[in-house]
C-alpha beads as a LAMMPS data file, in Angstrom:
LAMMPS data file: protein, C-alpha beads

395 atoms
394 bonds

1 atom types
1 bond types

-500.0 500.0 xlo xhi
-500.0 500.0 ylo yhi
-500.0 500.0 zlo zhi

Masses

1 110.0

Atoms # bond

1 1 1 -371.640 217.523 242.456
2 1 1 -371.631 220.744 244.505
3 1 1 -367.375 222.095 243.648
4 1 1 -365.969 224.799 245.848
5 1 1 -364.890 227.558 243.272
6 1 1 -360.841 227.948 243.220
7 1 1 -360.840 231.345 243.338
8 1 1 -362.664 231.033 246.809
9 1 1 -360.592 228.610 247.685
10 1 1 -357.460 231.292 247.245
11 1 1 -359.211 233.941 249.303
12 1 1 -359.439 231.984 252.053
13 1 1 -355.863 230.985 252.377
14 1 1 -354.440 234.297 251.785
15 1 1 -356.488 235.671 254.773
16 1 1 -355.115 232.858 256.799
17 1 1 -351.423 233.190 255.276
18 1 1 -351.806 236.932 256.360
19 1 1 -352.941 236.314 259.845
20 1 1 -349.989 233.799 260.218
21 1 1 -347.790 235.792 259.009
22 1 1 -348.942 238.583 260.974
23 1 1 -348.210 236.091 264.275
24 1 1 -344.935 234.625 263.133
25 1 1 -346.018 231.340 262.312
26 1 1 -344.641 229.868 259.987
27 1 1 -347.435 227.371 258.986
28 1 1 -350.628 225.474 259.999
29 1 1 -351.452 221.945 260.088
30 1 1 -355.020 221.501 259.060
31 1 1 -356.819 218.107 260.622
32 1 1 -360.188 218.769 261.463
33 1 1 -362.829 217.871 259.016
34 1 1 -365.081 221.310 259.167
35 1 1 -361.500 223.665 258.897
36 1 1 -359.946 221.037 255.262
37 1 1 -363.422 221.428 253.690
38 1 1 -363.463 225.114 254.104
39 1 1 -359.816 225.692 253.134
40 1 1 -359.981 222.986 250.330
41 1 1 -363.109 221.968 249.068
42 1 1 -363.347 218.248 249.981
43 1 1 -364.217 216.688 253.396
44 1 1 -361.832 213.591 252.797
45 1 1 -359.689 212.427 255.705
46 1 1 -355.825 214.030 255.132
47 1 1 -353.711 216.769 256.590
48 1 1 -353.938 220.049 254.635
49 1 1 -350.691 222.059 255.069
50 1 1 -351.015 225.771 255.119
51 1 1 -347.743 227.804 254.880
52 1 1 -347.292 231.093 256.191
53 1 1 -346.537 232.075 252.058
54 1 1 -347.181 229.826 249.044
55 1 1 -349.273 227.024 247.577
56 1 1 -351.428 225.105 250.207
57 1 1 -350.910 221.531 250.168
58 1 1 -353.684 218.654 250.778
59 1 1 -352.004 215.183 251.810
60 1 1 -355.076 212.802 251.508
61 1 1 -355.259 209.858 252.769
62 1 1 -358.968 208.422 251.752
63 1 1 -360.380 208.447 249.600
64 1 1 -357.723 210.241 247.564
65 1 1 -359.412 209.594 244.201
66 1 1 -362.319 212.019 245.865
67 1 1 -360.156 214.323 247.280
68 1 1 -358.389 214.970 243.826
69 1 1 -361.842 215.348 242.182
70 1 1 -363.320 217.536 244.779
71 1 1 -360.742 219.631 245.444
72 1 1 -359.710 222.464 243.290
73 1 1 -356.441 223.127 245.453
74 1 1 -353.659 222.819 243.060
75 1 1 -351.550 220.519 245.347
76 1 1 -353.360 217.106 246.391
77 1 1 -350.803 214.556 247.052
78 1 1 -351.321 211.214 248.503
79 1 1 -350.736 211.448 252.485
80 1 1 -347.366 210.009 253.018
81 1 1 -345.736 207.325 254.351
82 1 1 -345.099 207.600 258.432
83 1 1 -341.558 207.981 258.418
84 1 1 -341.890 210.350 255.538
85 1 1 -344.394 212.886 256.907
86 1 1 -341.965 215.142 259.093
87 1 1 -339.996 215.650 255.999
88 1 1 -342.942 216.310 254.025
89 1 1 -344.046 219.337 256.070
90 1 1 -340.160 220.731 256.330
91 1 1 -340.735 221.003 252.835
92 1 1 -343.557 222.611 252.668
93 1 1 -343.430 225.332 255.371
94 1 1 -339.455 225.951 254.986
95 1 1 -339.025 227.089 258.306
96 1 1 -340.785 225.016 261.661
97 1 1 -339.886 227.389 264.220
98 1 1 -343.806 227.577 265.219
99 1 1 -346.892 225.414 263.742
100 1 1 -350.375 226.450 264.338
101 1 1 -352.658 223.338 264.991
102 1 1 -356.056 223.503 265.553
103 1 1 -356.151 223.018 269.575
104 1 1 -359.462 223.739 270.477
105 1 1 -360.480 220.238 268.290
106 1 1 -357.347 218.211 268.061
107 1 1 -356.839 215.401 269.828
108 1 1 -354.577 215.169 272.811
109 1 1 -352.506 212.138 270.927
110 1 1 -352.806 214.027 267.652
111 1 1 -351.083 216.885 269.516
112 1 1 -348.689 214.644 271.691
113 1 1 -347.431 212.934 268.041
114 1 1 -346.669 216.257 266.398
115 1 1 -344.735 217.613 269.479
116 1 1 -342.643 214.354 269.532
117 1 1 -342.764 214.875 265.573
118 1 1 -341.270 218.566 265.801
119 1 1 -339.508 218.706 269.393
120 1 1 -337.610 222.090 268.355
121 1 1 -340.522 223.466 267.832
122 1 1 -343.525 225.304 269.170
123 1 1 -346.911 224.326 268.589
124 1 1 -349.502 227.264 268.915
125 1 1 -353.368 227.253 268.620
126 1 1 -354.437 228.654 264.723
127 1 1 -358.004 227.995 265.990
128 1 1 -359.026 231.831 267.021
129 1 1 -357.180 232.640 263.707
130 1 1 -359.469 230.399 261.285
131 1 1 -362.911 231.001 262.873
132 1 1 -362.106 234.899 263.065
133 1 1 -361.348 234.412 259.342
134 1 1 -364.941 232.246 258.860
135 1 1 -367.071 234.754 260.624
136 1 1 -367.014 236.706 257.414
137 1 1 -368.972 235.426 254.503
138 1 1 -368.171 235.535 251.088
139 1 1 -370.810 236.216 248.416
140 1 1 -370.425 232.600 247.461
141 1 1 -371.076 231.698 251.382
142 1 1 -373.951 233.747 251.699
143 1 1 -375.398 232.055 248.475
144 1 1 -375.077 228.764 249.939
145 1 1 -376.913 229.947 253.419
146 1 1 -379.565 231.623 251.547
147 1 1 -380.467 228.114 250.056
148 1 1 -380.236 226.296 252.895
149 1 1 -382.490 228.977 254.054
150 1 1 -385.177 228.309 251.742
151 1 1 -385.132 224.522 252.520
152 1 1 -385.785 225.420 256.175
153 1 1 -388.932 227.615 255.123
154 1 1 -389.725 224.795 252.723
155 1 1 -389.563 222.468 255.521
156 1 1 -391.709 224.753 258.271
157 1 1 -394.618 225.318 255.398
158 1 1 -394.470 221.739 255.524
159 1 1 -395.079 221.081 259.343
160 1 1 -399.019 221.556 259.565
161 1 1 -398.992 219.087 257.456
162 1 1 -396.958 216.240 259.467
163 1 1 -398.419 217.642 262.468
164 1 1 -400.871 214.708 264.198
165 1 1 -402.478 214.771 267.946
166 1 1 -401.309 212.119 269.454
167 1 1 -398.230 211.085 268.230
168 1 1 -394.717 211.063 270.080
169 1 1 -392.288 213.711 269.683
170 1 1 -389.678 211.414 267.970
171 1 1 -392.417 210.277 265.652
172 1 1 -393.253 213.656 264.364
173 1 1 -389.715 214.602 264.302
174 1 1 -389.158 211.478 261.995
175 1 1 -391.690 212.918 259.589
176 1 1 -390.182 216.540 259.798
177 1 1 -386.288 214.858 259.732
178 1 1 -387.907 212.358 256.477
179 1 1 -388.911 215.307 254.475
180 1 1 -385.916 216.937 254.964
181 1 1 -383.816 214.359 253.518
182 1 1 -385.994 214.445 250.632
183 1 1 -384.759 217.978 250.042
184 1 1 -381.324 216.990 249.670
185 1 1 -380.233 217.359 253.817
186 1 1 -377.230 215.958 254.211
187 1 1 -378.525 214.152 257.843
188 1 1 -375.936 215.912 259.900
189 1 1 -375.073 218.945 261.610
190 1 1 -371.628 220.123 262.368
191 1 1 -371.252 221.245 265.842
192 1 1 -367.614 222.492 267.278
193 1 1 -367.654 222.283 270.512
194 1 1 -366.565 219.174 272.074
195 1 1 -369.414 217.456 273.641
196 1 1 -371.772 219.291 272.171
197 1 1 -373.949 217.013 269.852
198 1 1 -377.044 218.036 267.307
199 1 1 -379.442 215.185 265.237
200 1 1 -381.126 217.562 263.147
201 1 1 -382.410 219.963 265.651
202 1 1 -384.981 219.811 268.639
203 1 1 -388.734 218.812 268.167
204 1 1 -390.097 218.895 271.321
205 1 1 -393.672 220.096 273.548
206 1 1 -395.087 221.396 276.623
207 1 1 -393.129 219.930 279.846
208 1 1 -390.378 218.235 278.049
209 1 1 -389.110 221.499 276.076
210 1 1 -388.285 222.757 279.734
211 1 1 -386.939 219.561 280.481
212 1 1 -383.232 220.718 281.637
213 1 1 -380.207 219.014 280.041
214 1 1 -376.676 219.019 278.771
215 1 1 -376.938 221.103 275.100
216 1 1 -375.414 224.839 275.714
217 1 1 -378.943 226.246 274.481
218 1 1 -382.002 227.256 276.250
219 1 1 -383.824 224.244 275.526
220 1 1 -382.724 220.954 276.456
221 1 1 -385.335 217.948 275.989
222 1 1 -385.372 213.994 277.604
223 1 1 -384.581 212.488 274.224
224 1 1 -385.409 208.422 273.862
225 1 1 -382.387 207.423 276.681
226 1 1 -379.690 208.833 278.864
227 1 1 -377.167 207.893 275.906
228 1 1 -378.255 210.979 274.136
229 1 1 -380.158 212.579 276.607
230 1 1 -381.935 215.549 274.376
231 1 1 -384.465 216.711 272.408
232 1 1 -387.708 214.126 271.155
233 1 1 -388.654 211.728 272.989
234 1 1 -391.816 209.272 273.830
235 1 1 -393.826 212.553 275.055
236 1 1 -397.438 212.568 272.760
237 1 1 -398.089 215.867 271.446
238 1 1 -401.075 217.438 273.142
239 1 1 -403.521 220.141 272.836
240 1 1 -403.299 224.221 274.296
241 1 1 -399.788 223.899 274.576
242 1 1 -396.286 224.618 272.314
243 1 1 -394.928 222.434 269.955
244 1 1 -391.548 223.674 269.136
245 1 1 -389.741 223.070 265.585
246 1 1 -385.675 223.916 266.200
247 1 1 -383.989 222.419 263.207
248 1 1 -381.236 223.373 261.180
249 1 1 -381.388 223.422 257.077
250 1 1 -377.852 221.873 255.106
251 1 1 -377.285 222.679 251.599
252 1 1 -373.907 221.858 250.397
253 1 1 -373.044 221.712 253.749
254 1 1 -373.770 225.434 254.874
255 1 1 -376.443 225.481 257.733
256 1 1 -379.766 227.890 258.419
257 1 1 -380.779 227.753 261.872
258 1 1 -384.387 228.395 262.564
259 1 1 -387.157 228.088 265.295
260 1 1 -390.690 228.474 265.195
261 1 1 -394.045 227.414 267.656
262 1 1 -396.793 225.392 267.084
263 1 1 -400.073 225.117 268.992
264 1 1 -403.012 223.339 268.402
265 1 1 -405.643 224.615 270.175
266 1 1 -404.881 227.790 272.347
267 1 1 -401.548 229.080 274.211
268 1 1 -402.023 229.793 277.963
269 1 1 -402.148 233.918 278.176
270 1 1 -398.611 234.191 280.113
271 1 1 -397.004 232.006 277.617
272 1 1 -398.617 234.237 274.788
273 1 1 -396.942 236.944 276.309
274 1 1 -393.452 235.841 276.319
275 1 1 -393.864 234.956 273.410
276 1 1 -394.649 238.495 272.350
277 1 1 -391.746 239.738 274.565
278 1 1 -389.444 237.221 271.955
279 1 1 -391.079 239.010 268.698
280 1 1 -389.823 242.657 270.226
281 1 1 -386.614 240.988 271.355
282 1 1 -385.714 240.136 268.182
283 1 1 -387.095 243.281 266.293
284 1 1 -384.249 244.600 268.633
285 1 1 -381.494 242.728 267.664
286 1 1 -382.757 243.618 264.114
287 1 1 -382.497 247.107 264.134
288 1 1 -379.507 247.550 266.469
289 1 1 -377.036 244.522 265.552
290 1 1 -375.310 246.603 263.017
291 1 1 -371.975 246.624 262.223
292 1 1 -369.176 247.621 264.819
293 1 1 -372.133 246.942 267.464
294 1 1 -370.302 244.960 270.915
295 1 1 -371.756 241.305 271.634
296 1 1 -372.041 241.877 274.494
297 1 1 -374.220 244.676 274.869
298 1 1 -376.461 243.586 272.503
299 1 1 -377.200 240.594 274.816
300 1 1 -377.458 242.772 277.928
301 1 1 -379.975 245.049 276.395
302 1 1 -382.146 241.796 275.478
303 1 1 -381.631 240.328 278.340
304 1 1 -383.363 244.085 280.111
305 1 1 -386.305 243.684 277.962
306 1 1 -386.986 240.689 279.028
307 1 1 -386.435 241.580 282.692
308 1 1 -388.658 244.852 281.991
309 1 1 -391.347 242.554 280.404
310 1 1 -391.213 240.904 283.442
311 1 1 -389.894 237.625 282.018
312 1 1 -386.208 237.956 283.090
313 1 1 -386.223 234.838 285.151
314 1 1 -387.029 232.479 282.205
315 1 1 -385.314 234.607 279.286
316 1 1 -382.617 231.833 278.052
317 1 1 -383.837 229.471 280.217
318 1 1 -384.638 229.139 283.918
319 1 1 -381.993 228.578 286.629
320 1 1 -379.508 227.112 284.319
321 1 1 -379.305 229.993 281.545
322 1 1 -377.710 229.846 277.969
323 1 1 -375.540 232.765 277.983
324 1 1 -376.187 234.080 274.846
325 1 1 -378.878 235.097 272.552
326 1 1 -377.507 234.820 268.901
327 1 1 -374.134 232.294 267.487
328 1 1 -372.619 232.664 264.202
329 1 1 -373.244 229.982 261.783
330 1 1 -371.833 228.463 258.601
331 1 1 -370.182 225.316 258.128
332 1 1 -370.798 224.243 261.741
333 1 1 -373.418 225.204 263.836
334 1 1 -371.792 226.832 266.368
335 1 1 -369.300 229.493 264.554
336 1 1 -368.632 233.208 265.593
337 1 1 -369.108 235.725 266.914
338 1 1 -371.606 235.288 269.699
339 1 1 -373.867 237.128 270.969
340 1 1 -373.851 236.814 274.327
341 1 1 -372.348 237.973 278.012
342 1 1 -368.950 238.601 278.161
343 1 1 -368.437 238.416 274.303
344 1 1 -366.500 241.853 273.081
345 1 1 -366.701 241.155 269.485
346 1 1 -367.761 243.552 267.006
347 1 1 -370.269 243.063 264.145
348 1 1 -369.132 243.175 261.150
349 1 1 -371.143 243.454 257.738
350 1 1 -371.587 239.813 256.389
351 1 1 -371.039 237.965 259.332
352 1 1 -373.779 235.719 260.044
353 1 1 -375.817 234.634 263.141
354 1 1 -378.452 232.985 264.068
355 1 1 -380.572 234.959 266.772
356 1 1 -382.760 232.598 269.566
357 1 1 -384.786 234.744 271.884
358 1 1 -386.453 231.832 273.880
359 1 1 -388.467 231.970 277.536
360 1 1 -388.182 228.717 279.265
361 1 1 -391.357 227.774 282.083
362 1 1 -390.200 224.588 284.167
363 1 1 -393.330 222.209 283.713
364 1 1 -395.103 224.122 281.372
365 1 1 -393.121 224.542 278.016
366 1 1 -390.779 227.257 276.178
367 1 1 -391.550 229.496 273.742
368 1 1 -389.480 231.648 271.448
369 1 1 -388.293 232.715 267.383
370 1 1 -385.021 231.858 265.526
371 1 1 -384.213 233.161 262.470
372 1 1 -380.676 232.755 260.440
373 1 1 -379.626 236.761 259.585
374 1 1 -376.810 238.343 257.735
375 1 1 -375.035 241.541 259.474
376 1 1 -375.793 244.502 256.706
377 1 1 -375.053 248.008 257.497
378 1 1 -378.248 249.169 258.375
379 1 1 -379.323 246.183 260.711
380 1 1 -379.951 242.248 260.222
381 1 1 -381.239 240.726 256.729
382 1 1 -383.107 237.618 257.625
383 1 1 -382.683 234.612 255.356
384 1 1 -385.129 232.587 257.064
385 1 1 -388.199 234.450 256.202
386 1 1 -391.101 231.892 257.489
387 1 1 -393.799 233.939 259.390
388 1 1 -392.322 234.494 263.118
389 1 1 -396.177 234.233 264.401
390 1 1 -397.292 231.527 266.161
391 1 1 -399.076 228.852 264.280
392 1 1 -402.217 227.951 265.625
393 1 1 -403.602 224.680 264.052
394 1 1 -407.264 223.136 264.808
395 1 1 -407.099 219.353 264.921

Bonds

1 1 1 2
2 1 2 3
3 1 3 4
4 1 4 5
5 1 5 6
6 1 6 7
7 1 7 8
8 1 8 9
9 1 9 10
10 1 10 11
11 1 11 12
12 1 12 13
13 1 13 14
14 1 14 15
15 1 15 16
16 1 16 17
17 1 17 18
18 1 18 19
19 1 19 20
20 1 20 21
21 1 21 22
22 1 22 23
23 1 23 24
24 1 24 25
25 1 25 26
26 1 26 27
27 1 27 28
28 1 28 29
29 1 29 30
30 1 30 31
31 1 31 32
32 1 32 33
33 1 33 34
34 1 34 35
35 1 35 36
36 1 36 37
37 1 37 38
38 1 38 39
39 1 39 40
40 1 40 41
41 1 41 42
42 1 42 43
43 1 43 44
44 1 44 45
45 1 45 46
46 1 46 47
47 1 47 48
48 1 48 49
49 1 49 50
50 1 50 51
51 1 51 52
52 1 52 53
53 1 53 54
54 1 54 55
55 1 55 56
56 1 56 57
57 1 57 58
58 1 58 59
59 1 59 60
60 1 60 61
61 1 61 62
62 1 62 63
63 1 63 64
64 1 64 65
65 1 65 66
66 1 66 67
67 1 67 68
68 1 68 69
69 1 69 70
70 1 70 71
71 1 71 72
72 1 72 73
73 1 73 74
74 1 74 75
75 1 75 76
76 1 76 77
77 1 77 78
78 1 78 79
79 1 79 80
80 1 80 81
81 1 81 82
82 1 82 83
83 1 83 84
84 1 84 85
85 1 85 86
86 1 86 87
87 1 87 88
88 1 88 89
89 1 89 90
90 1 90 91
91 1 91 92
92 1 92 93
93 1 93 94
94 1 94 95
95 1 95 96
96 1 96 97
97 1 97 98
98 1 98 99
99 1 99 100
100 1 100 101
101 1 101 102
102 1 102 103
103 1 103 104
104 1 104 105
105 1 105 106
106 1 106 107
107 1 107 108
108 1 108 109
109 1 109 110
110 1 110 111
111 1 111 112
112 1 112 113
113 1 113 114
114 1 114 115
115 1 115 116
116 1 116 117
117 1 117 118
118 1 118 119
119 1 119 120
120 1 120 121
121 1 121 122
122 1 122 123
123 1 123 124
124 1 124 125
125 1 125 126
126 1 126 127
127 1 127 128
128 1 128 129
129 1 129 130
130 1 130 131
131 1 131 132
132 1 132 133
133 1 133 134
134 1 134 135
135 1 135 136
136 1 136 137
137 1 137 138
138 1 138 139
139 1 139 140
140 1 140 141
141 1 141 142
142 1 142 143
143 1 143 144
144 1 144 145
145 1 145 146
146 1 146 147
147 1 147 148
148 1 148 149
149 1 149 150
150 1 150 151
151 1 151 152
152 1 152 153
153 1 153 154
154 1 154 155
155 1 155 156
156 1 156 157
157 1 157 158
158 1 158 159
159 1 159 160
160 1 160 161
161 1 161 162
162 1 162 163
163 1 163 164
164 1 164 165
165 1 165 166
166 1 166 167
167 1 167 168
168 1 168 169
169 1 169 170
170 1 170 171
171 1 171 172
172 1 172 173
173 1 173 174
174 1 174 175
175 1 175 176
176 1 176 177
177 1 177 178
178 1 178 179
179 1 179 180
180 1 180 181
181 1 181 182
182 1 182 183
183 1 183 184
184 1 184 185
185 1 185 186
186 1 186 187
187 1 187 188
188 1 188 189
189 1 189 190
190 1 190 191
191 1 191 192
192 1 192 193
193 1 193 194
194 1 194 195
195 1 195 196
196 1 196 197
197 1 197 198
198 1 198 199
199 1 199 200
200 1 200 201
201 1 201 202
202 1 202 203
203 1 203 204
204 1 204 205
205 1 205 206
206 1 206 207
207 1 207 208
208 1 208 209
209 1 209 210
210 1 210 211
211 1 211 212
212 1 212 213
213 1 213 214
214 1 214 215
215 1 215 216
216 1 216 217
217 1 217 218
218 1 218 219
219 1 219 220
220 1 220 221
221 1 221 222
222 1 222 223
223 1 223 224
224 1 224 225
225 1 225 226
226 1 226 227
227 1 227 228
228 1 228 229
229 1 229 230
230 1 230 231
231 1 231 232
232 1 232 233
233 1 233 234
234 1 234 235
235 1 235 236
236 1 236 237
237 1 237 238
238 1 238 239
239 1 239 240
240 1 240 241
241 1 241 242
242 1 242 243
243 1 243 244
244 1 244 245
245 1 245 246
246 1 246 247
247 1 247 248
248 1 248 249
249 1 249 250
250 1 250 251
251 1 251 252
252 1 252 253
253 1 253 254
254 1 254 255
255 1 255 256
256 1 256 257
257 1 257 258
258 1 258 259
259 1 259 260
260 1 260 261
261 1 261 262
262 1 262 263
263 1 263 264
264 1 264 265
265 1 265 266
266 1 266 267
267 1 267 268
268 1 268 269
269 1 269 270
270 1 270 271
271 1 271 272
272 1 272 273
273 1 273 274
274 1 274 275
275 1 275 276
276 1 276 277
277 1 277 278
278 1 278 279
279 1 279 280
280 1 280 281
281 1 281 282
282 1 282 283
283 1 283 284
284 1 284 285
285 1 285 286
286 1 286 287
287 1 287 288
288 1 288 289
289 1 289 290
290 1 290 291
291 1 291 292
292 1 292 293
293 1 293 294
294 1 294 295
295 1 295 296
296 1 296 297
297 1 297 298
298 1 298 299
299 1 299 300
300 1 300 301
301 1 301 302
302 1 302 303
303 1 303 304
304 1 304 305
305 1 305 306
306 1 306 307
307 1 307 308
308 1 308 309
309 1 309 310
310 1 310 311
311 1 311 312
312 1 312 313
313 1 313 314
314 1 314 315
315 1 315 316
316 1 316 317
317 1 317 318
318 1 318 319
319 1 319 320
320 1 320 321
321 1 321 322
322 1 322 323
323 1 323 324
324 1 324 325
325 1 325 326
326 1 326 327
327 1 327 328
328 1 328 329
329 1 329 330
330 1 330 331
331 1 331 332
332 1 332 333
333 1 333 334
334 1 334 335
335 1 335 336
336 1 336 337
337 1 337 338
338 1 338 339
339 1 339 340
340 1 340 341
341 1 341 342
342 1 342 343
343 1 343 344
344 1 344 345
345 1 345 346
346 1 346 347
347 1 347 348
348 1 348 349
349 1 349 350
350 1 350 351
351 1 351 352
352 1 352 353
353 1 353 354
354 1 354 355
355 1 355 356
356 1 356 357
357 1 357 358
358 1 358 359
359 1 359 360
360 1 360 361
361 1 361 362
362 1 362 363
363 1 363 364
364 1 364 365
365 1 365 366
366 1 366 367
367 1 367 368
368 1 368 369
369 1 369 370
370 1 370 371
371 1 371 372
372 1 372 373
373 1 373 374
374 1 374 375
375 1 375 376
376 1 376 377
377 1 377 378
378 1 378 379
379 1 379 380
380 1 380 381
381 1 381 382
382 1 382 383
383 1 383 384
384 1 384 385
385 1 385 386
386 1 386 387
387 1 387 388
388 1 388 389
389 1 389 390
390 1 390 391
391 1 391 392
392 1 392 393
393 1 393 394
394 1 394 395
C-alpha cells in the first residue's frame, strides 16, 4: 500500500503554517478530500486541523481504522462528538480570531455551520494559500508524476492496438479506459472546479471532437446523453480523419495529462497543418516557459503563432475559446498556475503543467499535442515522452 512519507508530510504543513502565519490566521480547517490527502496521507472522510504553529491534527470520521494506518500524521483522533467539536478545535488552534476554510470547494451549509459554530470569528478563504503551496513539487511528487507518466505512454503504445474501424467512440474508449485499469488506474480523476467533471479523459473523432460543450477545454464532445454531455459517444470511428486520445494517467493518485492523434488513412492537408502549427507551439512553450516567465505572456505569444500561421480563429477552440494553453497538475487535474490570458503568475522551477496546444474546425475535427512537463531552469522537461507525431494507422 502506496504510504505518504512523514517527513513529506511535515514539509507541507510548515509551508502552510508559514503562509498562515504570515496572514494572521490562526488556523485552517481542512474538509475537502484532494487538500486532507495531500496534507495527511489518507483520503478518509474527517476534518484535518491545521494550526497556525504546532502538530496538525486529523479528526476521522470513516473509516478511522484506515485513516490511522494510512496516515503518518502523528495526531489521528476519532472525529468527535457534535457538541464536542467547537471545543475540539479551541484546543487545537488556541486562538479563533480567524479560520481559513477552503471556500472555493466548501459547501455553502458546511460554511453556514462553522460561522454559527464560531460567531466571534472570521472565516477567510486558505484556498489561494494551499494550491500556491501545491504548485511546487517535491522530489517525492515529481516521482509519483513521472510514473503516472509512464503508464500514459504505456497506455498510447497500446492504442494501435485497440484501435478498430468501425466501432463507436465509447467502445474504443472502453478498451483504452479497460487497459488502463489493468495498470493499476485508480478509475477517477480529480477535478477542482465545481462543475467541472472528467471520466478518464476524452476519446473522441472527426465532427464530434468539435462538437461544442460545457468542459473549460478546447474540446468538448456529445458524450452518450445530455446527463453528461461530453466526450465518447455512439459516433463510429471512420477513415481520413482524427481520432483523438485525451486521457489522464493516476498512479498513487498523482495525474499525467496527455494528448495525442490518430488517423487511419490520411489527414486532410489544412488539418495537417495545424497540426504542425501545434508541434511549433509547443516547441515554444518548451524553450521559453522557464522559470520567472509571466502566464500570461506565454499564452499571448502562442496564441500569435497561431494567428501568424493563420490558424488564430480555431487555436483553443472556435467561437467559444478555452482561455488558456497549459494548467498545472498534480493531485487534481486542474491545479496551478495556468497558463493562460490574464494569468500573472510566474514559473517557478518544479512546478508542473500540462501544455494543450489544440485547433478546433466546427464539422470537421480538432487536432493538437499534450504533454505533462516539469518547469526546469532551462525550459520544460517532458514526462510524457510518447512520439508527438501523428499516428497514421492502415486498417
Amino acid at each position: 500500500m502506496h504510504i505518504t512519507p512523514a517527513e513529506e508530510l511535515v514539509t507541507r504543513k510548515d509551508r502552510l503554517q508559514r503562509s498562515l502565519q504570515d496572514k494572521g490566521i490562526d488556523g485552517a480547517i481542512i474538509l475537502q478530500r484532494a487538500d486532507i490527502f495531500y496534507f495527511s496521507g489518507t483520503g478518509q472522510d474527517g476534518h484535518l486541523l491545521i494550526p497556525a504553529s504546532g502538530e496538525s491534527v486529523l479528526l476521522a470520521r470513516k473509516s478511522f481504522d484506515r485513516a490511522r494506518r494510512e496516515s503518518r500524521l502523528s495526531l489521528v483522533e476519532k472525529f468527535p462528538r457534535s457538541k464536542e467539536l467547537p471545543e475540539t478545535i479551541r484546543l487545537n488552534f488556541r486562538q479563533i480570531r480567524k479560520i481559513g476554510m477552503e471556500l472555493d470547494v466548501v459547501p455553502a451549509n458546511h460554511y453556514l455551520r462553522f460561522r454559527a459554530m464560531f460567531p466571534e470569528s472570521e472565516i477567510v478563504d486558505v484556498s489561494p494559500l494551499i494550491r500556491q503551496i501545491r504548485m511546487i513539487k517535491s522530489e517525492y511528487e515529481l516521482g509519483k508524476l513521472q510514473e503516472a507518466a509512464v503508464m500514459s505512454d504505456r497506455l498510447f503504445a497500446k492504442v494501435p492496438e485497440f484501435l478498430e474501424l468501425g466501432i463507436s467512440e465509447s467502445s474504443f474508449a472502453g478498451r483504452l479506459e479497460g487497459y488502463y485499469r489493468s495498470l493499476g488506474h485508480q478509475g477517477f480523476v480529480r477535478v477542482r472546479s465545481f462543475n467541472q467533471e472528467v471520466f478518464y479523459g476524452h476519446v473522441m473523432s472527426g465532427a464530434n471532437l468539435a462538437t461544442p460543450s460545457y468542459p473549460d477545454s478546447a474540446t468538448g464532445g456529445s458524450g452518450l446523453n445530455p446527463s453528461f454531455p461530453q466526450g465518447a459517444g455512439r459516433k463510429l470511428l471512420a477513415p481520413n480523419e482524427p481520432i483523438m486520445v485525451d486521457f489522464a494517467g493516476v498512479h498513487d493518485g498523482y495525474m499525467a495529462d496527455q494528448t495525442r492523434i490518430f488517423v487511419c488513412g490520411e489527414l486532410p492537408e489544412r488539418l495537417a497543418e495545424a497540426f504542425d502549427t501545434a508541434l511549433r507551439i509547443e516547441q515554444y512553450l518548451r524553450e521559453n516557459a522557464t522559470p520567472g516567465a509571466r502566464c500570461s505572456e506565454l499564452f499571448a505569444a502562442t496564441r500569435d503563432l497561431a494567428t501568424q500561421a493563420g490558424f488564430g480563429d480555431h487555436y483553443m477552440g472556435y467561437g467559444e475559446k478555452a482561455r488558456f494553453v497549459g494548467h498545472g497538475i498534480g493531485i487534481e487535474l486542474d491545479e496551478w498556475p495556468v497558463i493562460g490570458q490574464g494569468i500573472d503568475t510566474r514559473l517557478e522551477e518544479r512546478m508542473v503543467v500540462a501544455i494543450e496546444p489544440k485547433f478546433l474546425f466546427p464539422d470537421v475535427g480538432v487536432v493538437g499535442v499534450e504533454n505533462t512537463c516539469v518547469v526546469r531552469s532551462r525550459g520544460l522537461e517532458a514526462l510524457t515522452k510518447f512520439p508527438n507525431e501523428i499516428t497514421y494507422l492502415k486498417r
